[in-house]
Backbone bond lengths (Angstrom), bond angles and torsions (degrees), N, CA, C in turn:
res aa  C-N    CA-C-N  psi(-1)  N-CA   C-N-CA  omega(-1)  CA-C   N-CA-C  phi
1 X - - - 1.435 - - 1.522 108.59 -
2 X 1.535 128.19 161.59 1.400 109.88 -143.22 1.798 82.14 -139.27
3 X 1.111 124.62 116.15 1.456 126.90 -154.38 1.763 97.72 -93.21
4 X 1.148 139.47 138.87 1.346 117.93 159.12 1.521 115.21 -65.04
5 X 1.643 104.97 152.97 1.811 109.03 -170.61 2.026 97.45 -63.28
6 X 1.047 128.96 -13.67 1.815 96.18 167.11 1.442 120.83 -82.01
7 X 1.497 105.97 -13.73 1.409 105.07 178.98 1.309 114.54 -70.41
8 X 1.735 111.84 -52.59 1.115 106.06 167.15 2.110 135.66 -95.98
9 X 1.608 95.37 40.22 1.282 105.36 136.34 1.211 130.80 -122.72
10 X 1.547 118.39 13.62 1.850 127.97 157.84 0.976 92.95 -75.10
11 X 1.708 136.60 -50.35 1.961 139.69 -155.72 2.342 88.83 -69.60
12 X 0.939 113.16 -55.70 1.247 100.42 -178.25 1.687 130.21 -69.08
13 X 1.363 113.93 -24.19 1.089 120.64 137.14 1.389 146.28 -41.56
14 X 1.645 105.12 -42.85 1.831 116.02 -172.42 1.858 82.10 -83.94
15 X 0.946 123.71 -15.93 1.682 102.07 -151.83 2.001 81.40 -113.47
16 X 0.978 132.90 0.76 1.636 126.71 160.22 2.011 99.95 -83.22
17 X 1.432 99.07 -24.90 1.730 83.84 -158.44 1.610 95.34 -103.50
18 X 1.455 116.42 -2.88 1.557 132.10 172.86 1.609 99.46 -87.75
19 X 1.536 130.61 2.99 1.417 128.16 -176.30 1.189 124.59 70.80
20 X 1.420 114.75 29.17 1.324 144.94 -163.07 1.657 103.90 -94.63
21 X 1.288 103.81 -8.25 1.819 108.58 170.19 1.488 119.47 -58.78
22 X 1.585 96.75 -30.43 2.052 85.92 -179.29 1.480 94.37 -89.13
23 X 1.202 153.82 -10.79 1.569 162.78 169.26 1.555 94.40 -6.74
24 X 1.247 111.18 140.56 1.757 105.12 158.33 1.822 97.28 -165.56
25 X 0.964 114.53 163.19 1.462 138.61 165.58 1.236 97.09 -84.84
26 X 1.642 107.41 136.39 1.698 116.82 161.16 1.422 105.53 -97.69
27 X 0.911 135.35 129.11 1.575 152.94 155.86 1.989 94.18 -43.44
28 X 1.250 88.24 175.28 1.640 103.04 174.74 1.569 120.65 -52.60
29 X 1.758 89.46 -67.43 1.443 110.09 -164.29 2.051 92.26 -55.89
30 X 0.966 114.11 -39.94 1.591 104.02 -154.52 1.631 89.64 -71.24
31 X 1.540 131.19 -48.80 1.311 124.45 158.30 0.727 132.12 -12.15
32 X 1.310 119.91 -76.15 1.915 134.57 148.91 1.343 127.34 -18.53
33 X 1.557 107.01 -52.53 1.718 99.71 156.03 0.872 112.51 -40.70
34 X 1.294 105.18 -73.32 1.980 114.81 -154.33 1.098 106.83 -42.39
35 X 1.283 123.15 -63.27 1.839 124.56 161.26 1.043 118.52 -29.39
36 X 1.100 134.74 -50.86 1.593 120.69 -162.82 1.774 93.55 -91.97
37 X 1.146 119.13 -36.61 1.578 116.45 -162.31 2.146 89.25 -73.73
38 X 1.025 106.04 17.16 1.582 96.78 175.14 2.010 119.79 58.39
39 X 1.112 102.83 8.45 1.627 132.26 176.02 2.122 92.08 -65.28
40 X 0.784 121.33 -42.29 1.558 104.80 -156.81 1.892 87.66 -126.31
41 X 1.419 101.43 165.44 1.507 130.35 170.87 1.508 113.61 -67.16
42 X 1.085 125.32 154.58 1.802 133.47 -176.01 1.464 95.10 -62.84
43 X 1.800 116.21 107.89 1.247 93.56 176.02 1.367 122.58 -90.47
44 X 1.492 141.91 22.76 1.568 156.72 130.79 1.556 92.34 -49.07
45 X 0.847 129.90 -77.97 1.935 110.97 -160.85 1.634 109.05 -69.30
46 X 1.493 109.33 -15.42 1.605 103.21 -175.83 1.405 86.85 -72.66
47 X 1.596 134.47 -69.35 1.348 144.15 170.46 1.520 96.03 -6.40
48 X 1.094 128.15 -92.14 1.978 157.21 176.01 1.331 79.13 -1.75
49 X 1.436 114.55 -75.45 1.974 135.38 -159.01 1.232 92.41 -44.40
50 X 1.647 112.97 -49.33 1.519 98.47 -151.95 1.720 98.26 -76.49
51 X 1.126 125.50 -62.08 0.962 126.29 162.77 1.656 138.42 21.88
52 X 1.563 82.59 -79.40 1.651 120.38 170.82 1.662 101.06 -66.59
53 X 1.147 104.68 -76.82 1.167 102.51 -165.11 1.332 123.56 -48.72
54 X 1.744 125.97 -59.17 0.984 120.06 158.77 1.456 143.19 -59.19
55 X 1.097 98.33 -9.68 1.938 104.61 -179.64 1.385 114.56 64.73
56 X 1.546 113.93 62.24 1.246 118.25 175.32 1.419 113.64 176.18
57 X 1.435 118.39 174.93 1.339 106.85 -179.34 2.305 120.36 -111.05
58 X 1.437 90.82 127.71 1.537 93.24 -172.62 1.675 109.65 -46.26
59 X 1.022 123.95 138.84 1.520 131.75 175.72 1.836 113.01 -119.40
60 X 0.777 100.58 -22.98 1.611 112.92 178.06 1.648 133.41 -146.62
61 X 0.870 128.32 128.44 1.555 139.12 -150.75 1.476 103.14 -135.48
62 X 1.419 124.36 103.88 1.310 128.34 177.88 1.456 108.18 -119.76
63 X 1.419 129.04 128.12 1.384 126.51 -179.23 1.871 111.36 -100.68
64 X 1.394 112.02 139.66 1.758 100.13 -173.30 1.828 79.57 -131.57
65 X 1.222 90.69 150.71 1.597 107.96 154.53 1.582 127.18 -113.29
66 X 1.110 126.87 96.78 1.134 132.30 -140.52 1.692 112.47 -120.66
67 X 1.302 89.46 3.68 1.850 119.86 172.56 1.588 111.82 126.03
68 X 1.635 94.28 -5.99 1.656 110.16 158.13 1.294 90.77 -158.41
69 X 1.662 106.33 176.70 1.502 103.19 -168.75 1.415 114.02 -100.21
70 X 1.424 143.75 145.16 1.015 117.23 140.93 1.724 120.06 -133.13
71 X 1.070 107.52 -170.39 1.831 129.60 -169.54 1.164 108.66 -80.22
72 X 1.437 123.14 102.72 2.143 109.96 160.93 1.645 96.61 -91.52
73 X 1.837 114.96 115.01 1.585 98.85 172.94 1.374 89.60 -109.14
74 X 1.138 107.23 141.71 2.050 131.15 143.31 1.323 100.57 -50.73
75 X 1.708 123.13 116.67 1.631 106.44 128.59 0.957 114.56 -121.06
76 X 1.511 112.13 161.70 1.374 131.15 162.33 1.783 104.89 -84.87
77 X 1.315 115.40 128.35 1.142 116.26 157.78 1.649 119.68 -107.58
78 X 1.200 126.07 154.11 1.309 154.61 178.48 1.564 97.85 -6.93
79 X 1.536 117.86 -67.14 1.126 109.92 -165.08 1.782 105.49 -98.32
80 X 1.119 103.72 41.96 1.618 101.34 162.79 0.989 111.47 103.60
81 X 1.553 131.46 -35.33 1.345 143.55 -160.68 1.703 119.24 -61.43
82 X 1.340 118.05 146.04 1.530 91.98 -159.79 2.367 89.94 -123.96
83 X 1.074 111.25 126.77 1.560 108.67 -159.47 1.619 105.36 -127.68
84 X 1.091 111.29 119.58 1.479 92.89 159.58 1.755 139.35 -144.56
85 X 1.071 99.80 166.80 1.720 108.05 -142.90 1.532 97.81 -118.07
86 X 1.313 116.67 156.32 1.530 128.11 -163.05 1.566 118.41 -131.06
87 X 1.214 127.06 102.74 1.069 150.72 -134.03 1.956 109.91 -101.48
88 X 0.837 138.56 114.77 1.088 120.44 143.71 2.055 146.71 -74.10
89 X 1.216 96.75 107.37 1.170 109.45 -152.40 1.319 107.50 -53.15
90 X 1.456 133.45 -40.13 1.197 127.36 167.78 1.522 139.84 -48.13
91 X 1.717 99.79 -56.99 1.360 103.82 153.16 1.346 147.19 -123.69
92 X 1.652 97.51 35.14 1.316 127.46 144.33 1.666 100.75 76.41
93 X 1.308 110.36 30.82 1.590 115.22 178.12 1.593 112.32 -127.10
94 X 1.252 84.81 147.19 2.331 87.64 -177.50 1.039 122.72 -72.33
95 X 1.327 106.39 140.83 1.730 104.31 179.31 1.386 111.32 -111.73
96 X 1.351 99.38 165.39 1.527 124.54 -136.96 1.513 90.81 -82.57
97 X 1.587 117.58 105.48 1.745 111.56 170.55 1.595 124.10 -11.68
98 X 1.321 97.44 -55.85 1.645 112.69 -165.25 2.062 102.98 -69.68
99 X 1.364 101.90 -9.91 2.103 108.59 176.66 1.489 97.45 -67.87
100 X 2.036 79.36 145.38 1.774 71.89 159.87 1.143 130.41 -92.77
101 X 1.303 108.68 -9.94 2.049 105.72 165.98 1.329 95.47 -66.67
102 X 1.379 162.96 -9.02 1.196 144.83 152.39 1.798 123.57 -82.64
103 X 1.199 94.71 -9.58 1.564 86.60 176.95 1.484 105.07 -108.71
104 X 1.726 121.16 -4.55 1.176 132.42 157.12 1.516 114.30 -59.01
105 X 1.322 102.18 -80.40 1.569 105.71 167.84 1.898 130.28 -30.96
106 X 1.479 115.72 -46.03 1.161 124.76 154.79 1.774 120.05 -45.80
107 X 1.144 114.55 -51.78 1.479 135.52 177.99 1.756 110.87 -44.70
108 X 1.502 83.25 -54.74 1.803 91.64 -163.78 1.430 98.84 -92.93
109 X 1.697 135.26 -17.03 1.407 111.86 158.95 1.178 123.32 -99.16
110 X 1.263 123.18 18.98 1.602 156.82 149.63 1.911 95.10 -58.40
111 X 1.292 126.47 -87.08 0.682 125.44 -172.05 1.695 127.83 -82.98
112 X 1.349 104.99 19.21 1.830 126.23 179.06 1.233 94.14 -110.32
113 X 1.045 158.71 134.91 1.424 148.63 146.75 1.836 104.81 -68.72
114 X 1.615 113.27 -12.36 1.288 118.56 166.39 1.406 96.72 100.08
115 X 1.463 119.74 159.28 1.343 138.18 -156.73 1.589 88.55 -80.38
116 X 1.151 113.55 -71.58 1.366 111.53 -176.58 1.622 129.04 -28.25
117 X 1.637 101.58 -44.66 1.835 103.94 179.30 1.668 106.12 -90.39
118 X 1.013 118.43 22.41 1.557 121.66 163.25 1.458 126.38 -115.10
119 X 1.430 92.01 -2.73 1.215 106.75 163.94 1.986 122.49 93.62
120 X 1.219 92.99 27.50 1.486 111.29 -165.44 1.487 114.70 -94.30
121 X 1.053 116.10 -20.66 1.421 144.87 178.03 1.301 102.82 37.11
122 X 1.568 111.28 59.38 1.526 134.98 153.91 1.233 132.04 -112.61
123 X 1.710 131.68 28.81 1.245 165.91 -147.21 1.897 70.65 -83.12
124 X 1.593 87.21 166.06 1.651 85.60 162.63 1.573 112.68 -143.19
125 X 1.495 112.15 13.03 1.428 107.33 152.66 1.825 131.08 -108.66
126 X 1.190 98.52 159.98 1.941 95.14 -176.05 1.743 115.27 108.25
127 X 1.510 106.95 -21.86 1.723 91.87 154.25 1.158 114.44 -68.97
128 X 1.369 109.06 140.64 1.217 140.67 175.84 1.368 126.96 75.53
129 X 0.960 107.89 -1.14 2.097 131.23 -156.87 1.875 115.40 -126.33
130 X 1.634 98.87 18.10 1.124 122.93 164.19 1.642 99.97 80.73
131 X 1.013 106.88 36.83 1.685 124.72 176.49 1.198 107.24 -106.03
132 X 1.586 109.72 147.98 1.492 113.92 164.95 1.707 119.31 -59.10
133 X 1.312 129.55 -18.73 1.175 120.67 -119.94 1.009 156.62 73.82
134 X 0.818 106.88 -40.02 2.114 123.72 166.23 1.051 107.67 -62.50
135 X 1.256 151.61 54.56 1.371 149.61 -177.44 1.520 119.65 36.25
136 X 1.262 94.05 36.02 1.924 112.73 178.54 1.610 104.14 -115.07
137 X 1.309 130.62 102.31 1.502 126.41 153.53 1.079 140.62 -54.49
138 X 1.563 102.83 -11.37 1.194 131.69 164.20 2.269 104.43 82.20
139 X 1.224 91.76 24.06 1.060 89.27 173.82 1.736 119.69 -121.17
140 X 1.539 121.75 45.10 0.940 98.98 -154.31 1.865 108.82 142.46
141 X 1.382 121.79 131.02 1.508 123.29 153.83 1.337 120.79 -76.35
142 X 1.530 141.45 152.30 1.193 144.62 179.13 1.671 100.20 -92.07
């Protein structure tokens, strides 16, 4: 969905005065730590959750560290609709729209257009899952 630029310079604003200044995107490789150093939840069954739960399929996977980390996923559901839900990376459960690590997370990829659409091709969903890598699953535009 394609925000006009005041909307998303109020969204970068609420999320500087929400303490959203140390905010950052993790790239892949730092992902990859976290995974292997046992820091985050199985992200195949968090995927599964989302899945299930939402009724649709994830298209995009953005990781923020926000003084812990969490998940902005894209889905596409069935009838086209494109939704997304905010993850806690540790223990791999959604957080509640109305949180502020979720209205943080919204904020700062509100105001990231994300590694991937700048051309960095450090997205962190679509390896292995018939994705380029670039934060493309290959199923789909965000």
């Amino acid at each position: 969905m394609v925000r006009p630029l005041p909307a998303l310079c109020l969204l970068a604003l609420s999320a500087l005065a929400a303490g959203g200044a140390g905010a950052r995107e993790l790239g892949q490789d730092e992902l990859r730590r976290l995974a292997a150093s046992g820091a985050t939840a199985d992200m195949a069954a968090m995927l599964d959750m989302v899945r299930r739960e939402v009724r649709g399929e994830p298209m995009d996977l953005r990781a923020f560290d926000i003084g812990a980390v969490y998940y902005q996923v894209i889905v596409m559901r069935p009838d086209g609709r494109m939704v997304s839900v905010v993850v806690d990376a540790r223990t791999g459960r959604f957080v509640p729209p109305e949180a502020r690590a979720a209205q943080q997370v919204r904020a700062e990829a509100a105001a990231a257009p994300g590694m991937n659409a700048r051309g960095r091709g450090r997205g962190n969903a679509g390896a292995g899952q018939g994705g380029n890598g670039n934060g493309n699953n290959g199923g789909g535009k965000k």
